[in-house]
C-alpha positions as a printed NumPy array, in Angstrom:
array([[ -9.045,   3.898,  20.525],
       [ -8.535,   7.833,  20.126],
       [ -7.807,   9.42 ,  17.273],
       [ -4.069,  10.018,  18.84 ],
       [ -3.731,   6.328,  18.822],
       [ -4.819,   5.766,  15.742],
       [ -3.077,   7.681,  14.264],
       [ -0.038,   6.62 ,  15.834],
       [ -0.799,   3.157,  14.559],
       [ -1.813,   4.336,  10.726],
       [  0.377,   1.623,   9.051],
       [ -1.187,  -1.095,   7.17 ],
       [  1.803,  -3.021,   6.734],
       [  2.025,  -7.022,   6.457],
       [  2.08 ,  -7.273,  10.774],
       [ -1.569,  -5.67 ,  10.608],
       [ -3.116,  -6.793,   7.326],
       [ -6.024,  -9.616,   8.671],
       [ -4.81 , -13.125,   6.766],
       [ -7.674, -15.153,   6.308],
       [-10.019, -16.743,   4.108],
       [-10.862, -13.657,   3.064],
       [ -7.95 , -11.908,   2.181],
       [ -6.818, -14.878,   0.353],
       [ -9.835, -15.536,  -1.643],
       [ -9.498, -11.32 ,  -2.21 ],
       [ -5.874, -12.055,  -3.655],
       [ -7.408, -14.905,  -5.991],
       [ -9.986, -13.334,  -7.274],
       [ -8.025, -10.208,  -8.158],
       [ -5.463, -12.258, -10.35 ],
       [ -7.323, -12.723, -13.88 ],
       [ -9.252,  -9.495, -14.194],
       [ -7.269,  -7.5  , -16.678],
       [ -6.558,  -4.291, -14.713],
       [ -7.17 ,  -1.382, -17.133],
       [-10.778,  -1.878, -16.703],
       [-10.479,  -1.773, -12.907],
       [-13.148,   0.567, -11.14 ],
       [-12.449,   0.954,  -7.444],
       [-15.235,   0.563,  -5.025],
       [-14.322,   1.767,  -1.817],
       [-11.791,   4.488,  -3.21 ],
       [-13.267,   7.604,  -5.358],
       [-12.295,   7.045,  -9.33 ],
       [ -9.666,   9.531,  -8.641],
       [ -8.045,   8.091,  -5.999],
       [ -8.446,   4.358,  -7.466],
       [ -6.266,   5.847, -10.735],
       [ -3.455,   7.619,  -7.909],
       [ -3.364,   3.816,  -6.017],
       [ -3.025,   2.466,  -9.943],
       [ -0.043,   4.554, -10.47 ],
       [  1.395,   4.745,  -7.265],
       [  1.512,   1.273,  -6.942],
       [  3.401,   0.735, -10.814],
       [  6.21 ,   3.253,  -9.444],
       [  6.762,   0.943,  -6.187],
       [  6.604,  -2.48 ,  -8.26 ],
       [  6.647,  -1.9  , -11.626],
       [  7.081,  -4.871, -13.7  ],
       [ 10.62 ,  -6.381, -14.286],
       [ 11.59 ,  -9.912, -15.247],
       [  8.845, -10.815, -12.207],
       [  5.431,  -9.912, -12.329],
       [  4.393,  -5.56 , -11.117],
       [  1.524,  -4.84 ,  -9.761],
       [ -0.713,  -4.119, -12.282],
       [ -0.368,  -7.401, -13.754],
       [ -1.689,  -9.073, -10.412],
       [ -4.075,  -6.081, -10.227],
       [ -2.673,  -4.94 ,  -6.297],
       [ -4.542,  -1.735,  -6.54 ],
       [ -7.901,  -3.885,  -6.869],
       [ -6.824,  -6.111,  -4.422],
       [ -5.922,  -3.528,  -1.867],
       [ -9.631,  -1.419,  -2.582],
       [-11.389,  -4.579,  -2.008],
       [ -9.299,  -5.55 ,   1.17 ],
       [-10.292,  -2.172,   2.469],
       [-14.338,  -2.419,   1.652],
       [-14.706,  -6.156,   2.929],
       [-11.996,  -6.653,   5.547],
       [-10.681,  -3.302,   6.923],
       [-12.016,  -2.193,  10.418],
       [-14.37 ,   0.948,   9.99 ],
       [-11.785,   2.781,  11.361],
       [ -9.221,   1.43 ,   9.217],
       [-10.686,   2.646,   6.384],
       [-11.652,   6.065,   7.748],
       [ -7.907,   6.617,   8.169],
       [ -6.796,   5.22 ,   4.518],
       [ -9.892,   7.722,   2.74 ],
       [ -8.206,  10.288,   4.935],
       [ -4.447,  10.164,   3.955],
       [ -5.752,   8.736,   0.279],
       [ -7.287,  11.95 ,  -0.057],
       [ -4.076,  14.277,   1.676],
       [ -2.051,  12.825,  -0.888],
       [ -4.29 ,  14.093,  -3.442],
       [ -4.099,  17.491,  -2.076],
       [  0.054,  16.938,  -2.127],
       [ -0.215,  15.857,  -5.547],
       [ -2.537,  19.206,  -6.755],
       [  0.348,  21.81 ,  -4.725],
       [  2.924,  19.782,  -5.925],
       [  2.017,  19.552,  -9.805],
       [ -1.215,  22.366,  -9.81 ],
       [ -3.455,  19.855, -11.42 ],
       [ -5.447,  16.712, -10.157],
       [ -3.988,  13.532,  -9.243],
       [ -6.756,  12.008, -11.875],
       [ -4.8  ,  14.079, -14.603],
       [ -1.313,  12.83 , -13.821],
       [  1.405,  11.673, -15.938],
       [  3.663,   8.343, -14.928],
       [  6.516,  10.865, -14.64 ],
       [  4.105,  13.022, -11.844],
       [  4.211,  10.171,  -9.477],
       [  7.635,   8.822, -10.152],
       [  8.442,  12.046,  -8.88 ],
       [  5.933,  12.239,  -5.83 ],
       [  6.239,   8.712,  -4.738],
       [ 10.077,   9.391,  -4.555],
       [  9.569,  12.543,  -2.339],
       [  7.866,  11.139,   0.319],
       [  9.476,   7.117,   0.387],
       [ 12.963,   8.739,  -0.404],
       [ 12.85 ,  11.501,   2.277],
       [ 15.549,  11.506,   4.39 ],
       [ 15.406,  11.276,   8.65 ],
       [ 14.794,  14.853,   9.186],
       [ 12.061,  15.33 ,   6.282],
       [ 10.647,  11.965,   8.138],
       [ 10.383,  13.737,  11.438],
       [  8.834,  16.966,  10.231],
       [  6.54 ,  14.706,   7.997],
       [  5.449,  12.996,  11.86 ],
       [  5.45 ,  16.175,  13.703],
       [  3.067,  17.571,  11.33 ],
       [  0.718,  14.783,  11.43 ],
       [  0.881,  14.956,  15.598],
       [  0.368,  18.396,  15.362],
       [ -3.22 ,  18.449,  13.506],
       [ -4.478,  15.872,  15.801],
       [ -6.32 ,  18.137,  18.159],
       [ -7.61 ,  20.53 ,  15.823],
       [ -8.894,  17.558,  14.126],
       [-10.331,  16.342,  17.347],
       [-12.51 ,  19.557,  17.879],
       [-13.656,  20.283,  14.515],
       [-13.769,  16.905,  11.971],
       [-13.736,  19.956,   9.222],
       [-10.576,  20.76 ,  10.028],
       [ -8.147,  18.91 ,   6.717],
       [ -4.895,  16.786,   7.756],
       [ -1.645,  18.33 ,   7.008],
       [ -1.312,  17.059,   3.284],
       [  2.47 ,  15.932,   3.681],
       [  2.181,  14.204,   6.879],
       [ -1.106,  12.309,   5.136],
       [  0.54 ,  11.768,   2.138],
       [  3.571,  10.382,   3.743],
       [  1.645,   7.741,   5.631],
       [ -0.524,   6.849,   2.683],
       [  2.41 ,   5.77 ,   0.71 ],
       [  3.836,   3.57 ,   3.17 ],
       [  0.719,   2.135,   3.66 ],
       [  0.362,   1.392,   0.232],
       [  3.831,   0.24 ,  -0.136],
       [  3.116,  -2.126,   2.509],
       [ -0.02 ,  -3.103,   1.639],
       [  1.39 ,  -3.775,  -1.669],
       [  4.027,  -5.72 ,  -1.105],
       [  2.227,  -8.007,   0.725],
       [ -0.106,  -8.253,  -1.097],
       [  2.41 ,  -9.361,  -4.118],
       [  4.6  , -11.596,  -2.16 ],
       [  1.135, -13.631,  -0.841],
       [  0.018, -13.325,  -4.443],
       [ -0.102, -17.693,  -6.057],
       [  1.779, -16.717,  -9.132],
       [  4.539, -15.009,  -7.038],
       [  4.4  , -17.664,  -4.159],
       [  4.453, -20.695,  -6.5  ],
       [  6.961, -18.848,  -9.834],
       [  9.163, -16.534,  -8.045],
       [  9.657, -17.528,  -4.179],
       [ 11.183, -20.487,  -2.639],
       [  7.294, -22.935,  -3.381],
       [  7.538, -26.033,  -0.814],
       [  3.687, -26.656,  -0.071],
       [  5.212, -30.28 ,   2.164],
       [  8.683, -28.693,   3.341],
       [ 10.637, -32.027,   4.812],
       [ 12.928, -32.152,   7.933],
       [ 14.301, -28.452,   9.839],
       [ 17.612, -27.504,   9.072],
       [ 18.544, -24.885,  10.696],
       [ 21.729, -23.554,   8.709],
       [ 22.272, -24.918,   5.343],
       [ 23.9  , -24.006,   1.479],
       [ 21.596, -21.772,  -0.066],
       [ 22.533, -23.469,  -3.458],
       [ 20.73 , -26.635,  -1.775],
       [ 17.846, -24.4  ,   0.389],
       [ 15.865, -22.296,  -2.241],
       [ 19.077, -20.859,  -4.046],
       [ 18.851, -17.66 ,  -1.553],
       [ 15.005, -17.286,  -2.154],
       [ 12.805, -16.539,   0.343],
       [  9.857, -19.377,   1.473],
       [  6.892, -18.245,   0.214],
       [  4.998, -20.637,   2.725]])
């Protein structure tokens, strides 16, 4: 696959996250480590504390579990060392580090050094941008593709890689939390021996409106 295509294909949502054994025993083993001592090990240190914080602005904790408390940003860092394609994870240390070059024009200072309110604001610019932000955002990214081809020196666009990079992590993420045990089994619909198919039913009687977490 070319860089073009790959590119094209950047997301990481839930359709191309590998479930398996893996992944799952990733999820499990992420859920009682207490996150604030958390070092990444495929991510830099800086990077690991911007995936920290991104991640508590897109599911920060409510009256359900956020992310921090199931530790996401570990789980997503480990999912791309042990499971993630090489060229997977080429493309997530590439738009990982184009956000951080966002966040230092955006705030003049290091995305190691920011405050909650920093990416609050960031993760809102890019996941809240409207259709023709979007487009420029893509055009951008299409448009740095052949430079890139010819020289690998030559930097992605920082708001086109920054722009991806979030809704990769925001996919990643909320897969990640919706395949999480304490969210499957506590917060979804939990029916590990579901009985006959009904096809249209009360939702007072079918989950009370939740959604199946199997």
């Amino acid at each position: 696959m070319n860089r073009r295509q790959a590119l094209r294909n950047i997301g990481l949502g839930t359709g191309a996250l590998v479930v398996g054994p893996t992944t799952l025993g990733l999820l499990q083993s992420c859920k009682n480590e207490p996150s604030y001592n958390w070092q990444p090990t495929f991510l830099s240190a800086a990077n690991g504390f911007a995936l920290q914080q991104i991640l508590e602005v897109i599911i920060p904790k409510t009256d359900t579990p956020g992310a921090k408390d199931l530790n996401l940003a570990k789980f997503i860092d480990s999912y791309m060392d042990k499971v993630a394609s090489k060229e997977k994870q080429n493309e997530f240390l590439e738009t990982a580090d184009a956000f951080s070059r966002a966040f230092q024009e955006e705030f003049d200072k290091e995305a190691g050094e920011g405050t909650a309110e920093n990416y609050e604001q960031i993760v809102r610019k890019y996941l809240k941008a409207n259709d023709k932000e979007i487009e420029v955002y893509k055009k951008r990214l299409t448009e740095t593709q052949d430079p890139q081809d010819r020289d690998p020196k030559v930097l992605m666009d920082a708001d086109a890689g920054a722009f991806s990079y979030l809704e990769n992590v925001r996919g990643m993420g909320i897969w990640g939390w919706k395949t999480s045990e304490q969210i499957g089994e506590n917060v979804l619909w939990y029916d590990p021996v579901p009985g006959e198919y009904i096809p249209c039913g009360p939702t007072s009687e079918l989950g009370n409106g939740k959604t199946m977490s199997l």
